[in-house]
N, C-alpha and C positions, 0 to 999 in steps of 0.2 A: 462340674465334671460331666463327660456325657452319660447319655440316658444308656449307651451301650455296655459303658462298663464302670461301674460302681462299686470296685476292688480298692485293694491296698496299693498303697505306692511306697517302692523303701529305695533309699539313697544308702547304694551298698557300701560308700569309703567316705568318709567325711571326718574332720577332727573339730573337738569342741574345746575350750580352754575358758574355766569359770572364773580364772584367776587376772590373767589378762586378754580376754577375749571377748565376741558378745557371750559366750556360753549359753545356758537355757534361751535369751533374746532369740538367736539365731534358731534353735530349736522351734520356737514361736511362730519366727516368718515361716518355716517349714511347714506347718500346721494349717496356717492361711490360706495358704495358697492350694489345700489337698493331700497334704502329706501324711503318711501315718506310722510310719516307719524306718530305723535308722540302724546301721552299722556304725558305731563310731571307735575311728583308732586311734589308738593310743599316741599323742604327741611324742619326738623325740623327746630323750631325757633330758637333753641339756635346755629345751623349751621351756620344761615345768620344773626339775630340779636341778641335774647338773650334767654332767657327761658322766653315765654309768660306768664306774668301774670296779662294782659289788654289787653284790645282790641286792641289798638294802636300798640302793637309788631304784634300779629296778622294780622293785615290791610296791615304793613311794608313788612311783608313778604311774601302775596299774592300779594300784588303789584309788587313786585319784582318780580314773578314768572311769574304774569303776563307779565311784560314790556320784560322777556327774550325770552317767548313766543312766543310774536310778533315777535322778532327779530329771531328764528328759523323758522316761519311761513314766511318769508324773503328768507329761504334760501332751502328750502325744494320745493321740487318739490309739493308736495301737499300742507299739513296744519299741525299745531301740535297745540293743545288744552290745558287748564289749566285744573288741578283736583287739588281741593284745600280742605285742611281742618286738621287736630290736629293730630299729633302723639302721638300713643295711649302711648307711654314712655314720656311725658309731664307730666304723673300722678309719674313716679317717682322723676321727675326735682323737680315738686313742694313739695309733699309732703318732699323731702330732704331738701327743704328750711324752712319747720314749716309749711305748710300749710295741715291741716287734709283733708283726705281722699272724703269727701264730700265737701272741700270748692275746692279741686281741679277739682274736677268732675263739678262743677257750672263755673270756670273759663275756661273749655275746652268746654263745650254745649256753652259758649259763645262765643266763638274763632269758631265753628262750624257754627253759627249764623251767623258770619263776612264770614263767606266761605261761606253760600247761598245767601247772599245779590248778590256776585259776579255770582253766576251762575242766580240767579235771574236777572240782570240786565246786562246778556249778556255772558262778556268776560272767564267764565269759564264752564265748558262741567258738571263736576261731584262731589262727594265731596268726602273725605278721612278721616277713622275713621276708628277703631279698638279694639283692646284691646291688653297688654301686650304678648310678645313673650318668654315671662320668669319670672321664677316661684314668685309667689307676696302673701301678703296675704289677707283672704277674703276680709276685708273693700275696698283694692285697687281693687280686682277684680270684685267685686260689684258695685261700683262708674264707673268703666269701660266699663263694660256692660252697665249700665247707659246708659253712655258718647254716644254706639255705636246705641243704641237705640235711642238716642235724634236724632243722625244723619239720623236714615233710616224715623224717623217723617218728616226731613227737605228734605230727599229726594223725599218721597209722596208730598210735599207740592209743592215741586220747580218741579216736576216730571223728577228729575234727577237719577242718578245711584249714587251710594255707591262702591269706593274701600275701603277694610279692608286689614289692616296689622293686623296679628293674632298670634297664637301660631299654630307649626304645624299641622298635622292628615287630614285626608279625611271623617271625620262623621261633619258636618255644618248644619245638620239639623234643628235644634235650633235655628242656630241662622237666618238662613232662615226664619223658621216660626215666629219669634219675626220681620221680616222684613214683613212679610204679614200683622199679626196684627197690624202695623202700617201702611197698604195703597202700602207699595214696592214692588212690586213682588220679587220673590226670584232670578229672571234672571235679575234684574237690581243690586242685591245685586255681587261683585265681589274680589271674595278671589285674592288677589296678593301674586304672591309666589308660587305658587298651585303644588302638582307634578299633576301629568295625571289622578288619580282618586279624585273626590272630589262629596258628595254628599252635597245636598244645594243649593249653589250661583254656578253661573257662572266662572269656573276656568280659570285663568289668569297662563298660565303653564312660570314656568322658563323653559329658553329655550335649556337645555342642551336634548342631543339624547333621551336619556332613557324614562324620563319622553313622550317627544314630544310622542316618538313611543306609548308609554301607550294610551296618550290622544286620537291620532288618529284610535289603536283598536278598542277606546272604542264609537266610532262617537257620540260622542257629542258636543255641541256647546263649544268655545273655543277658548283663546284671546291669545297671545304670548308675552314674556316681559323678558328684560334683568334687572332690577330692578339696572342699573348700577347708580349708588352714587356720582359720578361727584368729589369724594374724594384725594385731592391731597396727603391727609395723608396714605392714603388705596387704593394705586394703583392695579389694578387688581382684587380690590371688585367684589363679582358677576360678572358679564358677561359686557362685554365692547358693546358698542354700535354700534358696527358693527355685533352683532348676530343672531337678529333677523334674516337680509336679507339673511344671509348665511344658518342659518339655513332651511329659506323657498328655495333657493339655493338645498340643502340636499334632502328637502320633493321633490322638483318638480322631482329631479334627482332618487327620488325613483317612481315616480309616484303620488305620491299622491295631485293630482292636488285638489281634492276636501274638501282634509283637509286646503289647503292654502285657497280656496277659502271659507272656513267654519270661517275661526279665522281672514280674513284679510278684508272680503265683508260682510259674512252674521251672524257673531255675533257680530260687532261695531253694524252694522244696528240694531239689535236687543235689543243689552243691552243701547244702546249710543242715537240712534235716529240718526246716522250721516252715508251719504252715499260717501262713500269713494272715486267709482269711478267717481263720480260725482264734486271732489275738488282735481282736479290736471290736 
């Protein structure tokens, strides 16, 4: 690592799966290569148990997320955090099972509910809601919005942050300001996925060159994320978990010391509440 900056590096959205995935392994390669820190979300349900349509699958599966957690927070030179909470494509799981478009929206606020308990009583940093990333019709995409609104109430409540899984574009406006009317600021609200421009929430930039370079133009605040799937079926999904640190690797090697120190120290601190250099 350069001699300039000798900070934490956290990979803000990444999923792990110990069941069938590399799980801890991949946490490992993360570690080798400079890493020391991790946000990881919680797999859909139907990944690790089934298509939630109770609370009970829900609980199974933040537990689970939890317990792996811990077990990367084990081996990580710093800490890795839970973000827990409903894939906004749970609204198509269900509704293909017979369930209307508003009873699925009432089953996911409730699965959302089970994800604040957990940042509420501790073991998890944030919570996770969205809306589809492909083309739906109104009733689902109304029910969705819903869904994404209930969340950013639960995050004013819990005084946490919001990742969204969305459809692509850089105009967030909207849904920013439905995150204020609800108590959230719109910098705790955070697009995962994001390229380099995004107006709105807090962009969470995938972490290939391009986009990076855009981000750091544009000096704004700005978090870094491989959104790697832990998918033994879809090897080579997204970005592998050693990218993050290479890519801050790249930045230091361009100079840009104060971009790594913007998305690695002073926008966790900001969106998250958590001080980085301070837990390793």
């Amino acid at each position: 690592m350069s001699e300039e900056y000798d900070g934490p590096i956290l990979d803000n959205h990444l999923h792990l799966d110990p069941e069938h995935g590399q799980g801890i392994d991949a946490v490992e390669d993360f570690v080798r290569v400079g890493g020391t820190h991790l946000l990881v979300v919680n797999k859909p349900s139907w990944m690790l148990e089934d298509v939630a349509d109770d609370e009970s699958i829900f609980r199974a599966v933040f537990e689970t997320t939890v317990e792996t957690v811990e077990r990367a927070s084990e081996v990580l030179p710093g800490r890795a955090w839970p973000v827990l909470g409903v894939h906004p494509a749970l609204i198509s799981k269900l509704t293909g099972r017979g369930y209307t478009p508003e009873e699925a929206r009432d089953i996911m606020q409730a699965g959302l509910d089970v994800a604040a308990e957990f940042v509420a009583d501790g073991p998890a940093l944030a919570l996770k809601s969205g809306r589809p990333h492909y083309d739906v019709g109104d009733p689902i995409w109304a029910a969705s919005n819903d869904v994404m609104k209930h969340a950013f109430e639960l995050g004013a409540e819990t005084g946490c942050a919001v990742q969204l899984h969305t459809e692509g574009g850089e105009d967030f406006n909207e849904v920013a300001t439905w995150a204020e009317e609800r108590g959230l600021p719109a910098k705790r609200v955070v697009k995962h996925y994001s390229g380099g421009h995004l107006q709105g929430p807090t962009k969470s930039v995938l972490s290939d060159k391009d986009e990076l370079e855009v981000a750091v133009a544009e000096d704004e605040p700005f978090l870094m994320e491989t959104d790697f799937i832990d998918d033994p079926d879809r090897p080579g999904a997204v970005l592998g978990p050693k990218t993050v640190p290479r890519r801050v690797e790249w930045l230091l090697d361009r100079g840009r010391v104060d971009a790594v120190r913007t998305a690695h120290i002073e926008t966790p601190a900001s969106v998250y509440g958590i001080d980085l250099e301070s837990t390793w």
